[in-house]
Each structure stands twice: as structure tokens, then as C-alpha cells.
N, C-alpha and C positions, 0 to 999 in steps of 0.2 A: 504494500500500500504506500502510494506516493503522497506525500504534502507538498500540495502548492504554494509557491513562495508569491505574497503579494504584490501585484505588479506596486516601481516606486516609480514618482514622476518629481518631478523637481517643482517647487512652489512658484507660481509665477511673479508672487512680490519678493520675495528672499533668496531664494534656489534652493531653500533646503530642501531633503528629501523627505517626501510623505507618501505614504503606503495609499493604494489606492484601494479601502474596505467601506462599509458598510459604517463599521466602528467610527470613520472618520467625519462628520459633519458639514467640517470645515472643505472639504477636497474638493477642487486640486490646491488648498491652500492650506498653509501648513497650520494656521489658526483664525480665529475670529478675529486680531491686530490685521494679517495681510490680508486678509476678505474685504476688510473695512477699510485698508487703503488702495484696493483696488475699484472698492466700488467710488469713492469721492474721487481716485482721476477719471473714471465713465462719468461722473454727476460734473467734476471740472473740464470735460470735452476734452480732456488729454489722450484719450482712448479714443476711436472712433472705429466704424466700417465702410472700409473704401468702397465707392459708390459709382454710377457711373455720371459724369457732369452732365452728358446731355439728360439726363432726365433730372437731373438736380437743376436744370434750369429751365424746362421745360415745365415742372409740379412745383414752383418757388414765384412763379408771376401770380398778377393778382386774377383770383378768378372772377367770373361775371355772376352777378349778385342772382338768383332763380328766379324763373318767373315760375308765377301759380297761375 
């Protein structure tokens, strides 16, 4: 009978290594400190996902107000 070793990945705010279980809450972050500084640079737009410009300027004009 084999034990599986749980997969480790590295924290994306610190690099430390954190197991990747069930047990861990925090994952892929090594705790609630780098969760909580990852989430305020997404809330400070330091984070983003690249998009593509034509439709970021296309869905950014102003729209025309509905008629009923």
C-alpha cells in the first residue's frame, strides 16, 4: 500500500511551500496574512486580467439611454 505525498505548490504572496489538502483553507496561500495581501493588490488594481483593447473600447463608450 502506497501513501500519497501531497502535491506542494509554492504561495503566490511569499513562495513558501504549502501542501495542497483539504486541511488547508488558506490554498494556494500559505495563510490568511498572504490571502489578505493578495486580495487588497486585486481591490488596488495591481492585479489584473489581460483583456482584449478592442472590446475594452468598444463596451467603455457611452451607451444610448433605452427607449420603452
Amino acid at each position: 500500500m502506497s501513501t500519497k505525498k501531497p502535491l506542494t505548490v509554492a504561495c503566490p504572496t511569499c513562495a513558501a511551500p504549502v501542501e495542497w489538502t483539504a486541511d488547508n483553507p488558506y490554498r494556494p496561500f500559505c495563510c490568511e496574512r498572504c490571502k489578505l495581501i493578495d486580495l487588497g493588490a486585486w481591490a488596488a488594481e495591481e492585479h489584473a486580467i489581460p483583456g482584449d483593447s478592442l472590446e475594452d473600447d468598444l463596451f467603455s463608450g457611452e451607451l444610448d439611454a433605452p427607449r420603452h
